[in-house]
N, C-alpha and C positions, 0 to 999 in steps of 0.2 A: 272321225267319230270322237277323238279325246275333245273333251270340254262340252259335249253334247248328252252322253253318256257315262254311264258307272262303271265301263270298262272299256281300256283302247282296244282297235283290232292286232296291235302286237302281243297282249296281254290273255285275250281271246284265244287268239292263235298258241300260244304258250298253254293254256290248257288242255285244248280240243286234240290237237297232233297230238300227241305222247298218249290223252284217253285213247281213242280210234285205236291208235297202234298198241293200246292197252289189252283192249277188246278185239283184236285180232290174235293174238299172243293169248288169253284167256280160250278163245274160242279155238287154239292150234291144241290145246291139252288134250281136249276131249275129242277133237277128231285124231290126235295120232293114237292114243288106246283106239280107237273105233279102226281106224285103216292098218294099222301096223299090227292088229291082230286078227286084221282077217285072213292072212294066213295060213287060221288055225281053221278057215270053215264060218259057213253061217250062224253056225250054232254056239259059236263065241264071240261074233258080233252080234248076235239075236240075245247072247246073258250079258256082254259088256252094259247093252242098250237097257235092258229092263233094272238092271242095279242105277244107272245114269237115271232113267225116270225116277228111282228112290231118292237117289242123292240131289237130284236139283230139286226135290219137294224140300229137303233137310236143308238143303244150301239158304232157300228161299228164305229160312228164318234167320238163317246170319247176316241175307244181305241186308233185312226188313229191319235189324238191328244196327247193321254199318247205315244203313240207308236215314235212320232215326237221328243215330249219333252225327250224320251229315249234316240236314236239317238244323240242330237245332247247334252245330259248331257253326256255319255255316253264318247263320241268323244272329249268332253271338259277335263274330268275328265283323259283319256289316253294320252289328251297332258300336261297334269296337268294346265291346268287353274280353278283352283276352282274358284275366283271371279266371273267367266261367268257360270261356270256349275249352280252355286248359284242362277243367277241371270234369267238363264233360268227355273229354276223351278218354283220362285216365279211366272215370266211367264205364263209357263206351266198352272197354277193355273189358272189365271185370264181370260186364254181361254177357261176353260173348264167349268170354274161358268158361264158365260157369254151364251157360247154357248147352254150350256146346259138348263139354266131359259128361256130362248128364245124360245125351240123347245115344253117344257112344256108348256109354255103360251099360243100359237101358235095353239098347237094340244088337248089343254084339251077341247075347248069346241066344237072343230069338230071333236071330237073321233068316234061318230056314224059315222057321212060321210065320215070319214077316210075307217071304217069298211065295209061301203058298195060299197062302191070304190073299194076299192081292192078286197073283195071278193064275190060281189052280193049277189046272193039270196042263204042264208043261212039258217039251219032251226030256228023256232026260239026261242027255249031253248035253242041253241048254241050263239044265239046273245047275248040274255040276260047275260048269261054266259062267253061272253066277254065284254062287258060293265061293269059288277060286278068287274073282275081282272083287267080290263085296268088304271080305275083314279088311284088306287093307285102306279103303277107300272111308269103311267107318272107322279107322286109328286114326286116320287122318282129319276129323272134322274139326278137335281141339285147336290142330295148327291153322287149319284153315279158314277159323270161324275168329281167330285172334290178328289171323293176316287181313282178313275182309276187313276187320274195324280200323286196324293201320294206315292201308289202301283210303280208308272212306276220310281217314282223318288228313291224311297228307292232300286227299283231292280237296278238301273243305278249302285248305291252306292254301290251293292253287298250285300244288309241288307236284305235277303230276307225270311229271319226266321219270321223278324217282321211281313209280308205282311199275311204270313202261319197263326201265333198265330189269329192274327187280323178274317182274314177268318176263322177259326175254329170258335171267339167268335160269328159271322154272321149268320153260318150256325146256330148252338146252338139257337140263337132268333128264325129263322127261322124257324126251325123246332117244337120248343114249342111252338110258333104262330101261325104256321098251326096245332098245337094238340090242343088247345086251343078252335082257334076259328074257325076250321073247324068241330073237332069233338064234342066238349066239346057245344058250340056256334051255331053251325049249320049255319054258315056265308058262306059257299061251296067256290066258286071262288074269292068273294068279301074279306072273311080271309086270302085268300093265298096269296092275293095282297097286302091287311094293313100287315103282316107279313114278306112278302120282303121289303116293305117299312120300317118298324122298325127297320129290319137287316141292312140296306145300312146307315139311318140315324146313328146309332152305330159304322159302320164298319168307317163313315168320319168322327164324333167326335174322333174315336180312333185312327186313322191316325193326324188326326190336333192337337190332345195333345202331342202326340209323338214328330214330326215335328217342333213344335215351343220353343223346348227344348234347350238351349242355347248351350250344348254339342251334338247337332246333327251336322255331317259336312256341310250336305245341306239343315239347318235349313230355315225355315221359318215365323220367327221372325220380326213381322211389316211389316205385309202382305199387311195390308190395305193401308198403307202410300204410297205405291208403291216401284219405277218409274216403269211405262207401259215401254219397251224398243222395240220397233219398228221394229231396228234391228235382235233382238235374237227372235220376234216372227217372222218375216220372216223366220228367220233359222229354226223354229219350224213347220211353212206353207209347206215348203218346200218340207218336208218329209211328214207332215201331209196331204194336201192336196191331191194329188196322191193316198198318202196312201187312204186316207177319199173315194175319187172318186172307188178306187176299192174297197174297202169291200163295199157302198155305190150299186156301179153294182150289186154286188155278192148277196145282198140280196136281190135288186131288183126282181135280178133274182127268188131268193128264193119263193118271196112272188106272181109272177107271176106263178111258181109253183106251191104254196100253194094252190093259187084260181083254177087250176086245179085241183088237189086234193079234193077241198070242192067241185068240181061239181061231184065228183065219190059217194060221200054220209057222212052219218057223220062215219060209219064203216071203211073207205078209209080214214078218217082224223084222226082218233083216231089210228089207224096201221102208221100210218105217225108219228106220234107225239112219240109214242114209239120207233119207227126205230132213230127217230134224237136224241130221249137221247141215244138209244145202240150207235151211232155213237161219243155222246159225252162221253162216259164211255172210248170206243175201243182208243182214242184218245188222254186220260189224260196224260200220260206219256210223249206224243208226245208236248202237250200244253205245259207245264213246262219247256223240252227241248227248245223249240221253243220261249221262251221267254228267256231262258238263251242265245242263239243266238244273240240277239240284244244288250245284255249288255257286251259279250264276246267277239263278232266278232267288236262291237263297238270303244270299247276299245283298241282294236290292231290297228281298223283304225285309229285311231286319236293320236294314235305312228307312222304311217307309216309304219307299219310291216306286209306287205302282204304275208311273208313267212307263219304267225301264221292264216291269216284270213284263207287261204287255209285249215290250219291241224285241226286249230276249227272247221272250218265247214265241214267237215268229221270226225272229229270224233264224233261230233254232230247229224250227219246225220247217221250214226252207229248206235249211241246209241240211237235213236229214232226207229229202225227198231227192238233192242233188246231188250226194252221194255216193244215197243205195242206189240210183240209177246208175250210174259212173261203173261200181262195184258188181252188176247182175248186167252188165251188155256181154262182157264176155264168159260171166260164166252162162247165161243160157246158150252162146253159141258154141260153146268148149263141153256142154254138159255130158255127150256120151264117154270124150274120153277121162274128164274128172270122175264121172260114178264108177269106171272099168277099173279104178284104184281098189274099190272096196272085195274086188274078189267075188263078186255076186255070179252067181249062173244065167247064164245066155237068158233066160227065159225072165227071172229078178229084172236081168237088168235092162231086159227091151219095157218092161211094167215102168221100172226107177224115174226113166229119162221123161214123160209128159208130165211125172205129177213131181219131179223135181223144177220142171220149166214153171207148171203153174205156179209153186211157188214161191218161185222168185216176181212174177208179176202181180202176185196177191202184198209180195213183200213190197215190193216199189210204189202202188197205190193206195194198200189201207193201212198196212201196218204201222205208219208213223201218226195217223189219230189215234192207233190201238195203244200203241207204247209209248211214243212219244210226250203225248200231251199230258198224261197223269203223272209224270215226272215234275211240270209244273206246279199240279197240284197239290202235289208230298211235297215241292219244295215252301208253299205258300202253309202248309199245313190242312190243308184241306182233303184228309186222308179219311175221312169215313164215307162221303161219297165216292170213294174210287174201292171202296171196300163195297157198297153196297150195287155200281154201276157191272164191276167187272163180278163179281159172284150169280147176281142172275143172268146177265148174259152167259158166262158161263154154262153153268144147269141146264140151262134152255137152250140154248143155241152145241155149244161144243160136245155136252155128254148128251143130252135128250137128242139132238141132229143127228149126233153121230151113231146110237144105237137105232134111230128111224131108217137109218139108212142104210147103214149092215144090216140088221134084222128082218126090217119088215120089207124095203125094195132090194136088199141080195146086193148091195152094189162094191160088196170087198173093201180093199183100203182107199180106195179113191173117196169113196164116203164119207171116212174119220178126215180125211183132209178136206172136202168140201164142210162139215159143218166147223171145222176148226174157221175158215174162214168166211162163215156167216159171225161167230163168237165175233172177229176182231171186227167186222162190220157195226157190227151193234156198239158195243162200250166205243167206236171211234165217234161214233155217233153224239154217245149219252157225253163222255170228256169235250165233244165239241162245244157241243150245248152248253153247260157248264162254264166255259173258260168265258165262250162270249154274253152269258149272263152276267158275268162281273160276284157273282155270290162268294166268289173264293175272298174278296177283298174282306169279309168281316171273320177270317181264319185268325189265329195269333196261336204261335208259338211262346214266343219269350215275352 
């Protein structure tokens, strides 16, 4: 590949490994809260679950802002302007502390009405049980909305071993936090949330030591002093925004969902909650890829080398297809005794096992035109038709499907997961189309 290409495959390989194992490590967080408090009963995996559908709508806006500030370092870094890739980090920064102390402040003390808003009448040792995991998890958004842009900076850079170690140290708190003080302590949902809270505070201290290291290239050295540059956060809005507005829809939609879901019972939420970690597990590989995307495909564009956007983003799109296959052979055959972790009842978990299989073969076939290829797209800058492809697929296909099909044919939870994957059918569709139109070439960033 070297001399052919804008990147060797040892240089490839130096991203992609460490992302995957990134997003394997990201994706162990939220399932040890999920398994390691089911201990306590359904009804605190059914409130861990419904607070997680809050928080990854909240997440969606840090990462649409790490995701922006990736982009447009990214695109800097290919044209080789360090001064600016530099100066949009520190940036980066100062949008995501901001934004982030703001949505905490805002939502900590109407968490209940949050709660009942979205999903009425709940039982209510599942309330309690979200109220318990929820304060700590929104204390936590500041550290974890300032680690997200860290993470996005050090990928931009291709450093993404450090991102890996870091996340391993995380998990590590995490999980002897939830041993602690869920079993040891008997704190149920309220430990699993001081627990992520202590991981994510860890995870930014060990980002921001790194970072302000005088031999880092895209140090962050006199942070505080500034200058705010108006310009480069516009460049970062650009992408951010759009970005922000659709994962923003996309969860919306989720949690319009969800509350359907809670009206089927707490056994319908708890089978729910286990299917979206199988989907997060089916996924990892794809996740890692998918962020190698944005700093690859990035990086070509902001050379102007559209010969290379094309061949990364297929060979990328490849090796996400060859992955998640690799990674869902054996959990579909291992699947009864993997879902018997979550503590489900005999009855839960004969339901769990077909629509965690379907899953994973929804995941191995559509899911990488769904996700994969609009990572291309944010990377070229071409983020308002992924704003406008995945919003009505959305509506139409994931919340309008999915209420068609609970409400009007009776068909329980297997419904909300069959129109979820008509959703990914359709936008893999509209980003195919898209890419191989070639319309993304008249996108600019920088």
């Amino acid at each position: 590949m070297a001399g052919k290409h804008q990147f060797t495959s040892r240089e490839l390989a130096a991203l992609i490994i460490p992302l995957i194992a990134d997003s394997f490590l990201s994706i162990l967080i939220g399932m040890a809260d999920t398994i390691m408090v089911a201990r306590c009963g359904e009804a605190a995996v059914s409130g861990v679950s419904l607070v997680d559908s809050i928080s990854n709508l909240l997440i969606t806006v840090f990462s649409a802002f790490a995701t922006g500030g990736a982009v447009v370092i990214s695109q800097y870094l290919g044209h080789k302007e360090d001064d600016n890739a530099k100066a949009s980090a520190v940036n980066l920064i100062y949008i995501s502390a901001a934004i982030s102390l703001l949505m905490t402040l805002v939502i900590l003390p109407i968490r209940g009405h949050v709660i009942d808003f979205l999903f009425g009448s709940i039982e209510e040792d599942v309330r309690l049980s979200t109220d318990e995991y929820f304060v700590p998890i929104l204390l936590s958004y500041p550290f974890l909305a300032v680690y997200s842009a860290m993470t996005a900076i050090s990928r931009a850079e291709r450093k993404s071993f450090r991102t890996m170690a870091v996340s391993a140290m995380m998990n590590a708190i995490n999980i002897g936090g939830n041993a602690m003080l869920i079993y040891h302590l008997g704190l149920g949902p309220r430990g699993a949330g001081i627990a992520s809270l202590a991981s994510r505070v860890a995870g930014c201290m060990a980002m921001l030591i790194m970072m302000i290291n005088r031999n880092e290239d895209l140090n962050i050295r006199g942070l505080l002093k500034g200058p705010v540059s108006p310009y480069l956060i516009k460049k970062i809005l650009k992408i951010a925004i759009p970005s922000g507005l659709e994962g923003a829809a996309f969860h919306v939609g989720k949690i319009m969902v969800q509350s359907l879901t809670a009206g089927l019972g707490t056994s319908a939420m708890a089978i729910n909650a286990v299917a979206n970690n199988y989907n997060g597990y089916a996924n990892i590989p794809g996740n890692g890829l998918n962020l190698a995307m944005i700093t690859i495909v990035g990086q070509c564009r902001g050379q102007n080398n559209i010969k290379d956007v094309r061949y990364y983003t297929w060979l990328l799109f490849g090796l996400v297809f060859i992955a998640t296959f690799i990674v869902n052979i054996p959990l579909f055959i291992f699947s009864p005794q993997v879902i018997s972790f979550y503590g489900l009842q005999d009855s839960s978990l004969s339901a769990a096992i077909p629509i965690c299989r379907l899953c994973l073969v929804m995941c191995t076939t559509i899911w990488p035109f769904a996700f994969t290829l609009p990572n291309m797209l944010k990377a070229v800058g071409d983020v308002k038709y992924i704003l406008f492809a995945s919003f009505s697929s959305m509506w139409i296909f994931r919340v309008g499907g999915a209420y068609t099909m609970v409400k009007l044919f009776g068909m329980g939870i297997e419904g909300v997961w069959y129109a979820m994957y008509l959703d990914w059918l359709c936008r893999g569709i509209l980003y195919f189309w898209r890419i191989r139109s070639g319309k993304w070439e008249t996108k600019k960033v920088i």
